[in-house]
N, C-alpha and C positions, 0 to 999 in steps of 0.2 A: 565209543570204544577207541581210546588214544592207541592202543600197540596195534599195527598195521601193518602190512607189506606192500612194499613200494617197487615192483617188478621192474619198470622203466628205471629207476634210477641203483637196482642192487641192493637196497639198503630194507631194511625192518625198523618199523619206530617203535624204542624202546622205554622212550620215557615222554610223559607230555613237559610242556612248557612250565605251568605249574611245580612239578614235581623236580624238574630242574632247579627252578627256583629255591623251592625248598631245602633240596640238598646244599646247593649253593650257601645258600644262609645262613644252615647248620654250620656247614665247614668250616666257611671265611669268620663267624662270631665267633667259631669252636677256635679256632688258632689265635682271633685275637687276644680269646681269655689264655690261652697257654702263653702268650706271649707278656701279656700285661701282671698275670701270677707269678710267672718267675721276674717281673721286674720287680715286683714288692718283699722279693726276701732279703736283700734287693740286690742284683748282681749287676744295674747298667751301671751305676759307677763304679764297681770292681774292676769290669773286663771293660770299661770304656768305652762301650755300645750307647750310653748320650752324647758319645761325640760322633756318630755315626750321622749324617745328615738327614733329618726331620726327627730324629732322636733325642732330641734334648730335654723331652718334658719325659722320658724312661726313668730317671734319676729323680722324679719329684714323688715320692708315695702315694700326696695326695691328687694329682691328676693323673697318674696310674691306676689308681682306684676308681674316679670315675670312670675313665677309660674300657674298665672290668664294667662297671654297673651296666654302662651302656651296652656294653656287648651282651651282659649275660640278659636283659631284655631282650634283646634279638633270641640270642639262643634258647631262652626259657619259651619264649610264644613261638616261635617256628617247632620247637620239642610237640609243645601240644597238640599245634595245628595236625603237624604228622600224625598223632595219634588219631583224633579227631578226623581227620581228612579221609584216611586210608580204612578206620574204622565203619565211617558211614559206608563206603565204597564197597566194604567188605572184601578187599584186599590183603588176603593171610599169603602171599605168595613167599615174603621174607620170612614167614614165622617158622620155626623147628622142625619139621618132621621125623619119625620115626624112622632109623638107621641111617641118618645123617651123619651122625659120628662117625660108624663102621666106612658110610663111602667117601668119608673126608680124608677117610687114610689111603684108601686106594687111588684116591685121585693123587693124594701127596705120591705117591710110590711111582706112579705115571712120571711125576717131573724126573725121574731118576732111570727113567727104561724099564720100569717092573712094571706088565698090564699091560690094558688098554682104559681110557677114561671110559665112562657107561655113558648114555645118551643123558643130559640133564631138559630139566625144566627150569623157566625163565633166571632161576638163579641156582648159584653150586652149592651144593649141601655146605661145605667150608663157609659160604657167605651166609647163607641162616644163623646158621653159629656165631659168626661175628656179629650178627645184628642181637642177635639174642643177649650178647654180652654188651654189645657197645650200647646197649637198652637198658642192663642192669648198671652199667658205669654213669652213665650220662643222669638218670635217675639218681643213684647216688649225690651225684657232683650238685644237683637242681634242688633236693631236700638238704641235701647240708650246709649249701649255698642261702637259700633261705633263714635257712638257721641262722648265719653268722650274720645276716643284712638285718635281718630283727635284732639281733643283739647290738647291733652299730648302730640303725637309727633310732629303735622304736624303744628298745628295753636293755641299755647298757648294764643296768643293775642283773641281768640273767645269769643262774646259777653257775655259779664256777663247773661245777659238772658237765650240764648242757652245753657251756663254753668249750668246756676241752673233749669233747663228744663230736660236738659240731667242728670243731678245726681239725681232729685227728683223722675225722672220716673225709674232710673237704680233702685234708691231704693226700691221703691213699687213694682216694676215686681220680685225684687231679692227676698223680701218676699212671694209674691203672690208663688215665683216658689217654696221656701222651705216649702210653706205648701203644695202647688199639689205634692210635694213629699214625703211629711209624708204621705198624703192622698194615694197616689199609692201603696207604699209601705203597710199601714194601711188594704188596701183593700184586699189583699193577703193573707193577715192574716185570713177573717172571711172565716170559713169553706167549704161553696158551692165553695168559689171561690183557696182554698190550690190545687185543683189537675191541675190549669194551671201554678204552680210554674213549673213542672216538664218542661212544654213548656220553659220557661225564658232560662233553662239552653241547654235542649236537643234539643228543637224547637218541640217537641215532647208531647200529651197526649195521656192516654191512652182510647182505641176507646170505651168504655164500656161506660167511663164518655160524650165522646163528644155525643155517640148516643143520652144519656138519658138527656143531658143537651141542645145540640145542634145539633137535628136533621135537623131542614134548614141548617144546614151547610154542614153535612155529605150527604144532599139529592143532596146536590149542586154540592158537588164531583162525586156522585156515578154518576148523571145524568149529567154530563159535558156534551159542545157542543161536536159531533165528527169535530176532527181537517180533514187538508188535507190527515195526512196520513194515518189514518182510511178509507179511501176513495179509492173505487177500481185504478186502473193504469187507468182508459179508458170505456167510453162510455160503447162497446164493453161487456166488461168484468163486469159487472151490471147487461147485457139483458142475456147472457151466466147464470151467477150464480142466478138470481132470474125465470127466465122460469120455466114453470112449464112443464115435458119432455111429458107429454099427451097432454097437450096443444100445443106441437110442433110438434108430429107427427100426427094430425089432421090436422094443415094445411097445410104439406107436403104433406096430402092425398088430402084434399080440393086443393092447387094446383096442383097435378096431374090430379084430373077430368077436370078441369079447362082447363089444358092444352089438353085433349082429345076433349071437346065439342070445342073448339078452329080448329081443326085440320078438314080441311075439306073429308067431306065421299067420296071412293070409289066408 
Protein backbone atom coordinates (compact mmCIF):
# COMPACT_ATOMS: atom_id res chain seq x y z
CA UNK A 1 0.00 0.00 0.00
CA UNK A 2 1.93 3.21 -1.40
CA UNK A 3 -0.50 6.13 0.33
CA UNK A 4 0.99 6.17 3.88
CA UNK A 5 1.40 8.67 6.73
CA UNK A 6 4.57 9.83 7.58
CA UNK A 7 4.10 11.32 11.50
CA UNK A 8 7.95 12.19 11.84
CA UNK A 9 8.34 14.07 8.91
CA UNK A 10 4.30 15.75 8.53
CA UNK A 11 3.65 14.68 5.36
CA UNK A 12 1.14 11.73 3.79
CA UNK A 13 2.36 9.77 0.63
CA UNK A 14 0.09 10.54 -1.88
CA UNK A 15 1.33 9.11 -5.03
CA UNK A 16 3.98 6.15 -5.64
CA UNK A 17 7.00 6.58 -7.74
CA UNK A 18 5.38 4.88 -10.58
CA UNK A 19 2.43 6.83 -10.82
CA UNK A 20 4.45 9.97 -10.75
CA UNK A 21 5.99 8.76 -13.51
CA UNK A 22 3.21 8.22 -15.35
CA UNK A 23 1.66 11.41 -14.79
CA UNK A 24 4.81 12.89 -15.74
CA UNK A 25 4.95 11.22 -19.12
CA UNK A 26 1.37 11.86 -19.93
CA UNK A 27 1.92 15.72 -19.38
CA UNK A 28 5.53 16.34 -20.79
CA UNK A 29 4.45 14.07 -24.38
CA UNK A 30 0.85 15.69 -23.79
CA UNK A 31 2.54 19.51 -24.34
CA UNK A 32 4.87 18.19 -26.63
CA UNK A 33 2.13 17.23 -29.10
CA UNK A 34 0.30 20.65 -28.27
CA UNK A 35 3.29 22.25 -29.21
CA UNK A 36 4.51 20.41 -32.33
CA UNK A 37 0.54 20.51 -33.67
CA UNK A 38 0.29 23.99 -33.62
CA UNK A 39 3.87 24.07 -35.35
CA UNK A 40 2.24 22.16 -38.49
CA UNK A 41 -0.44 24.78 -39.35
CA UNK A 42 2.37 26.17 -39.29
CA UNK A 43 2.80 29.27 -37.17
CA UNK A 44 6.82 28.96 -36.21
CA UNK A 45 7.62 30.86 -39.27
CA UNK A 46 4.92 33.44 -38.86
CA UNK A 47 5.45 34.56 -35.23
CA UNK A 48 9.27 33.61 -35.66
CA UNK A 49 9.49 31.11 -32.84
CA UNK A 50 12.36 29.01 -35.29
CA UNK A 51 14.43 31.72 -34.45
CA UNK A 52 13.89 31.24 -30.99
CA UNK A 53 17.12 29.12 -29.80
CA UNK A 54 16.89 25.19 -30.31
CA UNK A 55 13.82 26.16 -32.51
CA UNK A 56 14.91 25.96 -35.72
CA UNK A 57 13.69 22.65 -36.95
CA UNK A 58 9.73 24.25 -35.61
CA UNK A 59 9.58 25.65 -39.17
CA UNK A 60 10.22 22.23 -41.08
CA UNK A 61 6.68 20.16 -41.36
CA UNK A 62 8.42 17.34 -41.88
CA UNK A 63 10.62 17.02 -38.54
CA UNK A 64 7.60 18.47 -36.63
CA UNK A 65 5.84 15.64 -37.68
CA UNK A 66 8.03 13.16 -36.45
CA UNK A 67 8.67 15.08 -33.52
CA UNK A 68 4.49 14.48 -33.01
CA UNK A 69 4.99 10.75 -33.84
CA UNK A 70 7.51 10.41 -31.29
CA UNK A 71 5.57 11.96 -28.69
CA UNK A 72 2.20 10.57 -29.44
CA UNK A 73 4.08 7.00 -28.76
CA UNK A 74 4.93 8.01 -25.54
CA UNK A 75 1.60 9.42 -24.86
CA UNK A 76 -0.54 6.70 -26.52
CA UNK A 77 1.47 3.73 -24.29
CA UNK A 78 1.54 5.66 -20.93
CA UNK A 79 -2.64 6.32 -21.96
CA UNK A 80 -3.01 2.61 -21.69
CA UNK A 81 -0.57 1.69 -19.14
CA UNK A 82 -2.94 4.10 -16.86
CA UNK A 83 -5.67 2.21 -17.88
CA UNK A 84 -4.31 -1.14 -17.41
CA UNK A 85 -2.26 -0.26 -14.22
CA UNK A 86 -4.94 1.35 -12.15
CA UNK A 87 -7.44 -1.15 -13.60
CA UNK A 88 -5.78 -4.28 -12.30
CA UNK A 89 -5.25 -2.29 -8.96
CA UNK A 90 -8.65 -1.66 -8.93
CA UNK A 91 -8.26 1.85 -8.38
CA UNK A 92 -11.76 3.84 -9.09
CA UNK A 93 -10.74 6.61 -6.63
CA UNK A 94 -10.71 9.21 -9.80
CA UNK A 95 -13.88 7.72 -11.40
CA UNK A 96 -17.31 9.79 -11.05
CA UNK A 97 -19.35 9.52 -8.28
CA UNK A 98 -22.75 10.23 -7.65
CA UNK A 99 -23.54 14.07 -6.71
CA UNK A 100 -20.22 15.04 -7.79
CA UNK A 101 -21.65 17.72 -9.91
CA UNK A 102 -24.02 19.07 -7.11
CA UNK A 103 -20.71 19.33 -4.62
CA UNK A 104 -18.53 20.75 -7.30
CA UNK A 105 -20.61 23.77 -7.19
CA UNK A 106 -20.49 24.17 -3.44
CA UNK A 107 -17.05 23.95 -3.31
CA UNK A 108 -16.79 26.64 -6.38
CA UNK A 109 -18.99 29.00 -4.04
CA UNK A 110 -16.43 28.31 -0.97
CA UNK A 111 -13.74 30.07 -3.26
CA UNK A 112 -16.15 33.15 -3.18
CA UNK A 113 -17.11 33.14 0.87
CA UNK A 114 -20.44 31.29 0.25
CA UNK A 115 -20.20 27.78 2.74
CA UNK A 116 -17.92 25.87 4.07
CA UNK A 117 -15.93 23.13 1.75
CA UNK A 118 -17.41 19.29 3.10
CA UNK A 119 -14.88 16.92 4.22
CA UNK A 120 -13.40 15.23 0.80
CA UNK A 121 -11.98 11.96 -0.06
CA UNK A 122 -8.50 11.42 -1.57
CA UNK A 123 -9.63 13.55 -4.49
CA UNK A 124 -12.34 16.80 -5.07
CA UNK A 125 -15.48 15.79 -6.65
CA UNK A 126 -14.42 19.00 -9.34
CA UNK A 127 -11.21 16.48 -10.07
CA UNK A 128 -13.30 13.21 -10.93
CA UNK A 129 -15.03 15.47 -13.41
CA UNK A 130 -12.03 16.52 -14.94
CA UNK A 131 -10.65 13.20 -15.23
CA UNK A 132 -13.86 11.94 -16.55
CA UNK A 133 -13.59 14.39 -19.30
CA UNK A 134 -9.86 14.77 -19.80
CA UNK A 135 -10.46 10.69 -20.46
CA UNK A 136 -13.13 11.38 -23.11
CA UNK A 137 -10.63 14.03 -24.77
CA UNK A 138 -7.49 12.32 -24.63
CA UNK A 139 -9.49 9.17 -26.08
CA UNK A 140 -10.79 11.17 -28.80
CA UNK A 141 -7.44 12.72 -29.74
CA UNK A 142 -5.73 8.72 -29.52
CA UNK A 143 -8.66 7.28 -32.06
CA UNK A 144 -8.46 10.05 -34.49
CA UNK A 145 -4.80 10.17 -34.13
CA UNK A 146 -4.77 6.68 -35.42
CA UNK A 147 -6.89 7.37 -37.96
CA UNK A 148 -4.90 10.06 -39.67
CA UNK A 149 -1.26 7.96 -38.99
CA UNK A 150 -2.97 4.94 -41.08
CA UNK A 151 -3.98 7.24 -43.72
CA UNK A 152 -0.17 8.82 -43.99
CA UNK A 153 1.60 5.67 -43.67
CA UNK A 154 -0.32 2.69 -44.37
CA UNK A 155 -3.49 3.55 -46.71
CA UNK A 156 -2.95 7.15 -48.26
CA UNK A 157 -5.66 6.05 -50.94
CA UNK A 158 -8.56 6.23 -47.55
CA UNK A 159 -11.80 7.65 -48.18
CA UNK A 160 -12.12 11.25 -48.56
CA UNK A 161 -14.89 10.86 -45.82
CA UNK A 162 -12.91 8.86 -43.19
CA UNK A 163 -10.03 11.69 -44.13
CA UNK A 164 -12.10 14.62 -43.12
CA UNK A 165 -13.86 12.59 -40.07
CA UNK A 166 -10.43 11.81 -38.81
CA UNK A 167 -8.94 15.60 -39.18
CA UNK A 168 -12.14 17.31 -38.06
CA UNK A 169 -12.41 15.18 -34.83
CA UNK A 170 -8.28 15.21 -34.47
CA UNK A 171 -9.01 19.03 -34.47
CA UNK A 172 -11.70 19.54 -31.84
CA UNK A 173 -10.25 16.95 -29.29
CA UNK A 174 -6.75 18.91 -30.05
CA UNK A 175 -8.59 22.07 -28.81
CA UNK A 176 -10.85 20.58 -26.31
CA UNK A 177 -7.32 18.93 -24.75
CA UNK A 178 -5.54 22.63 -24.76
CA UNK A 179 -8.07 23.98 -22.81
CA UNK A 180 -8.44 20.99 -20.03
CA UNK A 181 -5.05 21.90 -19.91
CA UNK A 182 -5.12 25.53 -19.21
CA UNK A 183 -7.82 24.56 -17.01
CA UNK A 184 -5.68 21.85 -14.94
CA UNK A 185 -2.91 23.79 -14.82
CA UNK A 186 -5.32 27.09 -13.95
CA UNK A 187 -6.77 25.02 -10.96
CA UNK A 188 -3.56 24.69 -9.14
CA UNK A 189 -3.18 28.01 -8.99
CA UNK A 190 -6.37 28.97 -6.81
CA UNK A 191 -5.07 28.87 -3.21
CA UNK A 192 -7.11 25.82 -1.24
CA UNK A 193 -5.90 23.84 -4.00
CA UNK A 194 -1.29 25.27 -4.10
CA UNK A 195 -0.62 22.70 -1.24
CA UNK A 196 -1.15 19.54 -3.76
CA UNK A 197 1.48 21.06 -6.09
CA UNK A 198 3.94 19.82 -3.65
CA UNK A 199 2.13 16.19 -4.43
CA UNK A 200 2.91 16.71 -8.40
CA UNK A 201 6.44 16.88 -7.79
CA UNK A 202 7.29 14.69 -4.49
CA UNK A 203 4.13 12.48 -4.60
CA UNK A 204 3.94 13.96 -1.22
CA UNK A 205 1.48 16.48 0.97
CA UNK A 206 1.81 17.57 3.99
CA UNK A 207 -0.48 15.67 6.73
CA UNK A 208 -1.67 18.78 8.53
CA UNK A 209 -3.39 20.03 5.09
CA UNK A 210 -4.63 16.44 3.99
CA UNK A 211 -6.22 15.97 7.67
CA UNK A 212 -8.04 19.31 7.45
CA UNK A 213 -8.99 19.14 3.86
CA UNK A 214 -9.30 15.48 3.51
CA UNK A 215 -10.07 13.52 6.34
CA UNK A 216 -12.08 10.50 4.29
CA UNK A 217 -9.08 9.94 2.90
CA UNK A 218 -6.68 10.05 5.80
CA UNK A 219 -9.65 7.86 7.70
CA UNK A 220 -9.19 5.53 4.94
CA UNK A 221 -5.54 4.96 5.38
CA UNK A 222 -5.45 4.87 9.08
CA UNK A 223 -8.50 2.23 8.96
CA UNK A 224 -7.15 0.08 6.00
CA UNK A 225 -8.33 -3.60 5.56
CA UNK A 226 -5.76 -5.91 7.91
CA UNK A 227 -3.89 -7.73 4.91
CA UNK A 228 -2.87 -11.62 5.30
CA UNK A 229 0.27 -10.62 7.08
CA UNK A 230 -1.26 -8.83 9.93
CA UNK A 231 -2.86 -11.93 10.62
CA UNK A 232 -1.72 -14.60 13.14
CA UNK A 233 0.53 -17.85 11.46
CA UNK A 234 -2.38 -20.30 12.59
CA UNK A 235 -5.50 -21.01 14.02
CA UNK A 236 -3.70 -22.07 17.09
CA UNK A 237 -2.01 -18.92 17.67
CA UNK A 238 -5.35 -16.45 17.73
CA UNK A 239 -6.93 -18.85 20.58
CA UNK A 240 -3.30 -18.89 22.58
CA UNK A 241 -3.01 -14.79 22.29
CA UNK A 242 -6.64 -13.71 22.82
CA UNK A 243 -7.60 -16.22 25.96
CA UNK A 244 -8.28 -14.79 28.75
CA UNK A 245 -5.56 -16.92 31.40
CA UNK A 246 -8.68 -16.96 34.26
CA UNK A 247 -10.85 -18.09 31.88
CA UNK A 248 -8.38 -20.99 31.29
CA UNK A 249 -7.53 -22.21 34.38
CA UNK A 250 -11.29 -22.52 35.38
CA UNK A 251 -11.80 -24.89 32.90
CA UNK A 252 -8.78 -26.85 33.62
CA UNK A 253 -10.42 -27.03 37.05
CA UNK A 254 -13.86 -27.62 35.75
CA UNK A 255 -12.16 -30.48 33.64
CA UNK A 256 -10.47 -31.92 36.48
CA UNK A 257 -13.80 -32.33 38.66
CA UNK A 258 -15.15 -33.70 35.67
CA UNK A 259 -12.75 -36.00 35.38
CA UNK A 260 -13.15 -37.27 39.20
CA UNK A 261 -17.22 -37.54 39.09
CA UNK A 262 -16.13 -39.73 35.85
CA UNK A 263 -14.03 -42.14 37.88
CA UNK A 264 -15.84 -44.70 39.49
CA UNK A 265 -15.92 -44.92 43.60
CA UNK A 266 -14.11 -47.29 45.71
Amino acid sequence: MSERILEDKGLVVRHSVLELFEHWAIALSGLILILTGLFQMPIANRYYINELPGLAWSADYIVSLKVHYGASIVFVAMSFFHVFYHGILGDRGMLPRKGDMKQSIEVVKTFFGKGEEPPFHKYLPEQRLAYLGMAVIIGGLIISGLMKTYKNLIDPQMSEALTLLATWAHNIFFVLFIIAFIGHMAAIILKPNRPMVRGIFTGRVRLDYARRRHPLWISEIVDHPVTAEDQPESEADTIVETADPEEHEITEEEASEDKEKEEPRQ
